[in-house]
C-alpha positions as CSV (number, residue, x, y, z in Angstrom):
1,X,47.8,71.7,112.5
2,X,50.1,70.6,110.0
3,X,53.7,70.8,111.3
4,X,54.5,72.6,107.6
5,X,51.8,74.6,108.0
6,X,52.7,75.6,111.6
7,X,56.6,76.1,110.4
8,X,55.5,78.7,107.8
9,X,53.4,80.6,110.5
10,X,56.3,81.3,112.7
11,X,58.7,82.0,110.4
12,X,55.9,84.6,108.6
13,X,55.4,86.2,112.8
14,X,59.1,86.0,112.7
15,X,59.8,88.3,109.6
16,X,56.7,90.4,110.5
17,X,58.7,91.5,113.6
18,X,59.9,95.1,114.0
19,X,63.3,94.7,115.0
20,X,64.5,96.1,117.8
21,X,66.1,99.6,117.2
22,X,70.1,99.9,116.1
23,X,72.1,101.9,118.7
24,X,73.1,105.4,116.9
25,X,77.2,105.5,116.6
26,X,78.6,107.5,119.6
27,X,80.8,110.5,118.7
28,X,84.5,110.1,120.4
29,X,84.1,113.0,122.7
30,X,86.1,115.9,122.2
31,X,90.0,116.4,122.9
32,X,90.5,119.6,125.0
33,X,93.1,121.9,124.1
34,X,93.1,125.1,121.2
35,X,91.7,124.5,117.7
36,X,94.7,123.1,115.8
37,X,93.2,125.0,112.8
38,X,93.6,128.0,114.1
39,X,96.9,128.5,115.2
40,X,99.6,130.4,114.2
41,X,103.6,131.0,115.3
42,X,102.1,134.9,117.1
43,X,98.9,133.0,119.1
44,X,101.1,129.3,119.1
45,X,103.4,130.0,122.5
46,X,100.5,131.8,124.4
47,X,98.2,129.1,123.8
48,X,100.8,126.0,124.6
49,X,101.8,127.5,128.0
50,X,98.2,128.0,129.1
51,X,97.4,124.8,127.5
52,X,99.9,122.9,129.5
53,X,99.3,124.5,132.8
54,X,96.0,122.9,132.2
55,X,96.4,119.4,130.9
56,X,100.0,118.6,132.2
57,X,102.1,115.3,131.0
58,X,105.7,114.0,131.9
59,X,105.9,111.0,129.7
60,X,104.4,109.5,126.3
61,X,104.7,105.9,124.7
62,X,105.4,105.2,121.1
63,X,104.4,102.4,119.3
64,X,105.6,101.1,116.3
65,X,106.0,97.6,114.3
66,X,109.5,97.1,115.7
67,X,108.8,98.1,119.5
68,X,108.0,100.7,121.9
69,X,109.6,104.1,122.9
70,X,108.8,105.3,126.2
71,X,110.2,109.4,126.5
72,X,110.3,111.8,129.4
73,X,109.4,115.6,128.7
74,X,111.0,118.1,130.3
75,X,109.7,120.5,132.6
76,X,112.0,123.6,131.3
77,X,110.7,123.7,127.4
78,X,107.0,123.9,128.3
79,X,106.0,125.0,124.8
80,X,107.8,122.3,123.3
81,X,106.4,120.1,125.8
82,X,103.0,121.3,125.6
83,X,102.7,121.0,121.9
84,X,103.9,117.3,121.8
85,X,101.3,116.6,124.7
86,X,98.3,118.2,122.6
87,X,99.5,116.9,118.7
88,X,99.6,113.4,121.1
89,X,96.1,113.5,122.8
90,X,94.6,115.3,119.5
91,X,95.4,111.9,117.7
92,X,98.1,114.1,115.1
93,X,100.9,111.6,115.6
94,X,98.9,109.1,114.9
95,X,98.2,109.8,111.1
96,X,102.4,110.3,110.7
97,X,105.5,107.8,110.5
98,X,109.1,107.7,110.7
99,X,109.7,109.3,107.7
100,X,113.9,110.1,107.7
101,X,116.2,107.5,109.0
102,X,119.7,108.6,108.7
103,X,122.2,106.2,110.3
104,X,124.2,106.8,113.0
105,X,122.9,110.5,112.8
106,X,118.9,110.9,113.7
107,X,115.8,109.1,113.0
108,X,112.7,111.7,112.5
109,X,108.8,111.2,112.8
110,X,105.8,113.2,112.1
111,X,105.2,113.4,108.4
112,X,102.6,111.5,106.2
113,X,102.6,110.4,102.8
114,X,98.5,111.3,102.6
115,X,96.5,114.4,103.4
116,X,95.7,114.7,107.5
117,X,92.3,113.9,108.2
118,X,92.9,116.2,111.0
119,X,92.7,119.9,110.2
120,X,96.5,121.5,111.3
121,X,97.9,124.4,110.3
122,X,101.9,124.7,110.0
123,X,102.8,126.8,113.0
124,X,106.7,127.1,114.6
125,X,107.2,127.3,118.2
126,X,110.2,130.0,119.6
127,X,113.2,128.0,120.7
128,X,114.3,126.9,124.2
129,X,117.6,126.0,124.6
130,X,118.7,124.5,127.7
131,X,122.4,124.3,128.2
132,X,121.9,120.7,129.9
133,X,120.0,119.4,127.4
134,X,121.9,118.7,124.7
135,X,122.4,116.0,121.4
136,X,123.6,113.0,123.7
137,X,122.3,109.8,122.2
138,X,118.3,109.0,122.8
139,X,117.9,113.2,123.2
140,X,115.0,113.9,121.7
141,X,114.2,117.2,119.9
142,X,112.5,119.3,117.6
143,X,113.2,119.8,113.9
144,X,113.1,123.4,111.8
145,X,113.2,124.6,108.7
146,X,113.9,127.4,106.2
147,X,116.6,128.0,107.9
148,X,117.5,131.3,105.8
149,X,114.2,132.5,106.7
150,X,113.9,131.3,110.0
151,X,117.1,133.0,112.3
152,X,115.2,132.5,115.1
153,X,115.5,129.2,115.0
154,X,112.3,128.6,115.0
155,X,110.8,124.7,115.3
156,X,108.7,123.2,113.6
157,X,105.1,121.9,115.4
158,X,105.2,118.4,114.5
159,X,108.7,117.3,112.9
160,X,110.8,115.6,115.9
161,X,113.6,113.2,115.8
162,X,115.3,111.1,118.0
163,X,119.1,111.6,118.5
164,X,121.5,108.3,117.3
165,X,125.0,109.7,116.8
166,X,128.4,108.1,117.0
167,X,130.5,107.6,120.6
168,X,133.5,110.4,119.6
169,X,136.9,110.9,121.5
170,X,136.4,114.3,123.6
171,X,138.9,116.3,121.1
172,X,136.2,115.3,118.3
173,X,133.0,116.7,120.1
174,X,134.8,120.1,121.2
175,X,135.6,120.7,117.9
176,X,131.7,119.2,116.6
177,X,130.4,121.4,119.2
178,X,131.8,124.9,117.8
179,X,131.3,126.0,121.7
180,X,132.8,125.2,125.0
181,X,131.4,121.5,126.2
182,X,131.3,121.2,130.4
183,X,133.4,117.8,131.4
184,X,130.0,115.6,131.4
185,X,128.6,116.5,128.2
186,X,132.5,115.5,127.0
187,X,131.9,112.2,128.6
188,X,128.7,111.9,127.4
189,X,129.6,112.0,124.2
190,X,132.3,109.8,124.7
191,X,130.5,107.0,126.6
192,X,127.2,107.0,125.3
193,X,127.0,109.1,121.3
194,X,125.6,111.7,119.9
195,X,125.9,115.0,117.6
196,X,127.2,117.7,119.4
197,X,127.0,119.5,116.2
198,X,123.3,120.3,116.9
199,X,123.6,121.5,120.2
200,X,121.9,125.2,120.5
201,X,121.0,124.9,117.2
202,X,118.1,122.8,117.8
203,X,115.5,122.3,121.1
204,X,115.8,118.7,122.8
205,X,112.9,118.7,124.5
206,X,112.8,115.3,126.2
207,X,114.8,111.8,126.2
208,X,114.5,108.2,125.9
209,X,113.8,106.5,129.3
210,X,113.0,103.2,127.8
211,X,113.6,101.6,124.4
212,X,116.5,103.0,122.8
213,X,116.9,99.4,120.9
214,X,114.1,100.2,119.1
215,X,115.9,103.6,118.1
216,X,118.7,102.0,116.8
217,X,116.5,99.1,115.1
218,X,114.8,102.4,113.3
219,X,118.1,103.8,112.8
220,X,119.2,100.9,110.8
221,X,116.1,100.2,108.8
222,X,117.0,100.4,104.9
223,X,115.7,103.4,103.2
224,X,115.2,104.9,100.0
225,X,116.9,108.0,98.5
226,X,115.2,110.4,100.2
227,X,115.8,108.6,103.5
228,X,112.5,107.4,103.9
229,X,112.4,104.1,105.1
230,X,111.4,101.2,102.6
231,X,109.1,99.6,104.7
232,X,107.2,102.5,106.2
233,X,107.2,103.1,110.2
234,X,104.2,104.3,111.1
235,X,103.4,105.0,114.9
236,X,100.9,105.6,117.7
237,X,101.6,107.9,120.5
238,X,100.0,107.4,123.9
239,X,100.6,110.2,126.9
240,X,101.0,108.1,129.7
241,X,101.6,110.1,132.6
């Protein structure tokens, strides 16, 4: 046969072939947890506690273009520690950025320029202050708003910031503090930093155990007006443990 001939043949068998079939897409499977969509500040606490007796966490990793943040979660503000967990493993954190960056003050996460792609309704969580947690440096906690229609102090569900601060001689934080500071929360703020002036005002939740450079790289990122950093910060959060 000629080897043209031949040539043509197989590539005719070739394109006469049914190819083989294409592997449909598998779905990611399902996060556990409540329906983000459907809650609300009266069903929120209820469903947070019971969540986290559930699915329990002690420590998350974030990621970010200038280095990672590895953060413990305390045991004593469950709510607050069970609605970081589930915003976390729901993949919520992941949309946001750093989206505040005040120098030596804070640096705060979990806003968006775009829409969500995952449905989240705007829910607050009750507060839980813990006298010995408080606004040392690498503190984390949770913002609020509306402050005049919010006296309960209410936080909001995805808002948190990381605590920067100033070290401050121990007359200074007394009188920052508008309360009576113990002796170690004194040093604290005298050895390490922080804002005493947002202690029972605001729930820390949780702390730093590993890359407080990378706060203060954050903290000292140039921003715009508004505070938003000029070269956005966005971040992905991992529970680890």
């Amino acid at each position: 046969m000629n080897r043209f001939l031949f040539a043509g043949l197989v590539l005719l068998a070739a394109c006469n072939q049914t190819p083989p079939p294409t592997a449909a897409p598998q779905a990611k499977p399902a996060v556990p947890g409540p329906d983000l969509a459907t809650l609300a500040d009266s069903t929120a606490p209820a469903a947070l506690l019971a969540y986290g007796r559930q699915y329990p966490g002690s420590e998350v990793l974030i990621k970010t273009r200038l280095g990672n943040i590895r953060v413990k979660l305390y045991d004593d503000t469950p709510m607050h520690k069970a609605n970081f967990l589930l915003l976390a493993r729901k993949g919520v954190f992941d949309e946001t950025m750093f989206n505040r960056v005040v120098k030596d003050f804070a640096v705060q996460g979990g806003q968006t320029y775009n829409a969500r792609t995952i449905r989240l309704k705007r829910y607050r969580l009750p507060p839980e202050f813990r006298a010995e947690h408080f606004h040392r440096k690498g503190a984390l906690g949770m913002a609020r708003y509306d402050d005049e229609q919010n006296p309960g102090h209410l936080s909001s569900n995805t808002d948190f910031y990381f605590v920067v601060g100033e070290k401050m001689a121990p007359f200074q934080s007394q009188a920052m503090a508008g309360r009576k500071l113990t002796p170690a929360q004194v040093k604290a703020y005298a050895t390490v930093g922080g804002v005493p002036s947002l202690d029972g005002k605001y729930t820390v939740f949780g702390e730093v155990i590993e890359g407080q450079d990378v706060v203060d790289k954050i903290a000292n990122e140039p921003v715009e007006s508004d505070k938003w950093p000029v070269t956005d910060i966005p971040m992905k959060v991992e529970v680890l443990k």
